[in-house]
C-alpha positions, 0 to 999 in steps of 0.5 A, spaced: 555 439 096 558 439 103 565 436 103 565 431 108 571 432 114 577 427 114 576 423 120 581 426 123 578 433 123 572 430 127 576 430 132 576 436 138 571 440 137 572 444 143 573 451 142 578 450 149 581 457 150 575 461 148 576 467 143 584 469 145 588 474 141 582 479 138 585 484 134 581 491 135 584 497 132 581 502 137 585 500 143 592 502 145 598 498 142 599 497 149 593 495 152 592 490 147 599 488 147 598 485 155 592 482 153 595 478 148 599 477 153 595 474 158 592 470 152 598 466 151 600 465 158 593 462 159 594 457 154 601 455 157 598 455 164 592 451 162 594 444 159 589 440 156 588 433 160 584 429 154 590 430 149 595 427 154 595 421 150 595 423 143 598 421 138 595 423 131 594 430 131 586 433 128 588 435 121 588 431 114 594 430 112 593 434 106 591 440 111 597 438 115 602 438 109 600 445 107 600 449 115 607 445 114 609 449 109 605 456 111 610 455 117 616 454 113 615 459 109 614 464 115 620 463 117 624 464 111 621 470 110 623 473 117 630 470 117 634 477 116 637 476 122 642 471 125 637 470 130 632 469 126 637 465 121 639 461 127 631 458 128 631 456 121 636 452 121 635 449 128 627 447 125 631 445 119 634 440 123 629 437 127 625 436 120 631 432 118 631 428 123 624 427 124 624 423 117 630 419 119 627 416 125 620 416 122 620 407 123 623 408 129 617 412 131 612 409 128 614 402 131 616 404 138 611 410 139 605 409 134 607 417 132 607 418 125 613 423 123 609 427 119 605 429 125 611 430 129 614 435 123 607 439 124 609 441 131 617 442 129 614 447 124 610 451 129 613 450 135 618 456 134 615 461 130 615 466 134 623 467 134 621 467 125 618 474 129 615 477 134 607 480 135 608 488 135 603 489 140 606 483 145 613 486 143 611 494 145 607 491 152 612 487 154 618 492 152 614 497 157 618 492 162 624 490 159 626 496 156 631 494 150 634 487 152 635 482 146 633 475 151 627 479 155 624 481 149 626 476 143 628 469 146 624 468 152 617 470 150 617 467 143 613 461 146 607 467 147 608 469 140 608 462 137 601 461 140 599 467 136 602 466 129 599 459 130 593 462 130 593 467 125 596 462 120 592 456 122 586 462 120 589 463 113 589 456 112 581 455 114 583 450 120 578 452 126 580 456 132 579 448 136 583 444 132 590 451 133 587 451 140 590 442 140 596 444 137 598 450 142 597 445 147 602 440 144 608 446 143 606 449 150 612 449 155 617 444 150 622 449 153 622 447 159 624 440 158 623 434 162 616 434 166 620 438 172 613 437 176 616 430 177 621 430 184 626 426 179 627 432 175 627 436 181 634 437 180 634 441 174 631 447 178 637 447 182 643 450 183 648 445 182 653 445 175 649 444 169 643 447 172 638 450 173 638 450 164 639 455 161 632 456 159 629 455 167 634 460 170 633 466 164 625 464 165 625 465 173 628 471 172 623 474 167 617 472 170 620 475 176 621 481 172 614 481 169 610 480 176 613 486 179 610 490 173 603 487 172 604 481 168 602 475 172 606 469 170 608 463 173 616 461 174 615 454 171 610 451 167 608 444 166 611 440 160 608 436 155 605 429 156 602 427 150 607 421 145 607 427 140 608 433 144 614 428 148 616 427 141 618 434 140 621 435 146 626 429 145 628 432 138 628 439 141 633 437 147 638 433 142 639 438 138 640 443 144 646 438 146 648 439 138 654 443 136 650 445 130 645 448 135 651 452 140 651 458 135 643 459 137 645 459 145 652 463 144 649 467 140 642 469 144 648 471 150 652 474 145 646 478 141 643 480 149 651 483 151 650 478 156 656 475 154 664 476 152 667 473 147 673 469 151 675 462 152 672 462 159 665 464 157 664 460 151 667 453 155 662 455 160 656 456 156 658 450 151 659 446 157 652 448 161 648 446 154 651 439 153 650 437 160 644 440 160 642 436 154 645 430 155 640 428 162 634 432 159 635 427 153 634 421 158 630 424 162 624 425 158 626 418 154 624 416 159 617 419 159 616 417 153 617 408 156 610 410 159 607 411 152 612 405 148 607 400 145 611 394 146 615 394 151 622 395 149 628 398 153 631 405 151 637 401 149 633 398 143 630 405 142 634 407 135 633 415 137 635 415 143 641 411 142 644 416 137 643 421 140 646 420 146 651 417 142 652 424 138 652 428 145 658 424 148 661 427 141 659 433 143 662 432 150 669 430 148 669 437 143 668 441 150 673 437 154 678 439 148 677 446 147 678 446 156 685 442 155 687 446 149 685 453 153 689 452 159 694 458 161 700 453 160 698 452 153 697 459 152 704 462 154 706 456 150 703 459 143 704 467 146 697 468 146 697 475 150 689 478 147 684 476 152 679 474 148 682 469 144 681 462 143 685 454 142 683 449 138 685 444 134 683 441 127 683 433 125 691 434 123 692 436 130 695 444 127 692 450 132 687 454 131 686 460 134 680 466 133 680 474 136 674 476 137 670 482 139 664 485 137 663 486 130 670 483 129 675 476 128 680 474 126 682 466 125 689 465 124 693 459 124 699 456 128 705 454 122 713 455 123 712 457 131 708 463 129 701 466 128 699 467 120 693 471 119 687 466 115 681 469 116 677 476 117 669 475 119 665 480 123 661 474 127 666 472 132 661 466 135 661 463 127 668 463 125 670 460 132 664 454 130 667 454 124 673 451 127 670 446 131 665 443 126 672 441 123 672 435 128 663 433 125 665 433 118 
């Protein structure tokens, strides 16, 4: 006997992008490559209009769970690598988090945690592993660069690995289809079609984000060789898909998370290991969090069920809360990194950088690539503490002291 649908199954029977990511053995890697390429670019350009106000997602809780835990398996499997362990650690959060504000969500948006977790845990599959076709088409343009081939297209091969796993699973092209949609462009932010997040596309401090720049320049990159792509999508719109993106940019703005942005410029060779290009890039992060935080809070006010203020919205109070934490620490370390102070404590390397701990005793780190060294400041002069061969890790040990 046929096993009845649960009724949240019944819903989007449409098969909305047609038949996308096709493996044929008989193409060149190349060739198939681009056209998984296109596939995924098509999905980010063609947002579906009747999941704008969706709050639950087609799939029975139970399927739901399993996908959750197929996607988590994944990205354990795949985290080798710093990059890899770094987005792990990242969906680990926003999974944390997610449960903790699960009254609030439910009250405030009628969205259920669980269906938020499902879309945190697919939203970065492809940092867990990129698709080997995607990756040899795409290194036919960028050559060998780490952000180019790994970082900014990851959201292309999240489309694909949501389908292959989703298949593994029973669950039908159409229903992946809605959950590509709702993770489609959440690295963009805040809806930058609105003319009043207009700003985070300029050119002023803190913006254009991080993500908007790298991606302008990648599409301009690609464009040239064939690959039409657009220089900003649309983001989200749906309570869900929103969700996500609140939670996404909170943690963007998080000292936890600063080892991914450090490390994806680190691992790229686009960054030195120095006091001047950490502040920087820590400093752009933060800001950038903060105001994409409220921005897309504010998105969310359409969708609140009863009117509340966003003052009275337990999620955004403490993560704005949590981000002017974030804020202090910055200011910190560009006080403690001033040359005054660095004649003061004879700092004479240029890749060092000053901290101080809760009891006020410095620290400071040397880091170049492969190695660092952490010593602390005792009886006016520098004792060795540690030796570590990820400079980006041992500095963060320093400051997560202050958010123990």
């Amino acid at each position: 006997m046929k096993t009845k649908p649960h009724p949240r199954e019944e819903f989007n029977s449409a098969n909305h992008y047609g038949t996308v990511f096709q493996e044929n053995a008989s193409l060149d890697p190349v060739v198939l490559g681009k056209k998984q390429c296109e596939d995924a670019i098509a999905i980010l350009e063609n947002r579906l209009t009747e999941n704008r106000d969706l709050r639950r997602l087609p799939l029975s809780p139970d399927l739901a769970s399993r996908l959750k835990n197929e996607c988590i398996a994944f990205l354990k499997e795949e985290a080798a690598g710093t990059f890899e362990s770094d987005n792990l650690k990242h969906v680990g959060r926003l999974i944390s988090h997610m449960k903790r504000y699960a009254p609030d969500l439910k009250e405030t948006l009628d969205v259920l945690s669980d269906d938020a977790i499902l879309l945190a845990a697919l939203h970065d599959l492809g940092k867990g592993q990129s698709v080997p076709a995607m990756e040899e088409y795409l290194t036919t343009i960028f050559n060998g660069e780490f952000i180019n081939l790994r970082v900014l297209p990851h959201e292309l091969y999240s489309m694909y690995w949501i389908q292959k796993l989703s298949r593994k699973l029973g669950i039908p092209d159409a229903v992946a289809h809605t959950l590509m949609d709702q993770i489609a462009n959440h690295n963009f932010g805040p809806n930058l079609s609105d003319p009043a997040n207009r700003h985070f596309l300029q050119s002023a401090p803190g913006a254009p984000h991080w993500w908007v720049k790298h991606w302008s320049d990648w599409a301009t990159k690609a464009n040239t060789e064939g690959l039409k792509v657009n220089s900003v999508y649309g983001s989200p719109e749906s309570p869900l898909a929103l969700t996500l993106v609140f939670f996404d940019r909170v943690d963007g703005g998080h000292p936890h998370s600063w080892e991914k942005f450090l490390n994806q410029d680190v691992l790229s060779g686009e960054m030195q290991f120095s006091a001047e290009n950490i502040i920087q890039i820590l400093e752009d992060s933060q800001n950038t969090s903060r105001e994409q935080v409220i921005a897309v809070a504010e998105q969310l006010k359409v969708h609140f069920r009863k009117k509340v203020e966003l003052l009275n919205f337990r999620p955004f109070t403490e993560a704005i809360e949590m981000l002017d934490r974030s804020k202090q620490t910055v200011d910190q370390l560009k006080r403690c990194n001033t040359e005054e102070v660095r004649e003061k404590l004879n700092i004479t390397v240029p890749n060092a950088i000053l901290y101080q701990d809760k009891k006020g005793v410095w620290i400071r780190i040397d880091g170049a690539p492969g190695v660092a060294a952490k010593y602390r400041w005792e009886n006016n002069r520098w004792r060795l503490s540690t030796r570590s061969d990820r400079p980006v890790a041992l500095f963060l040990e320093a400051v997560y002291l202050d958010w123990k």
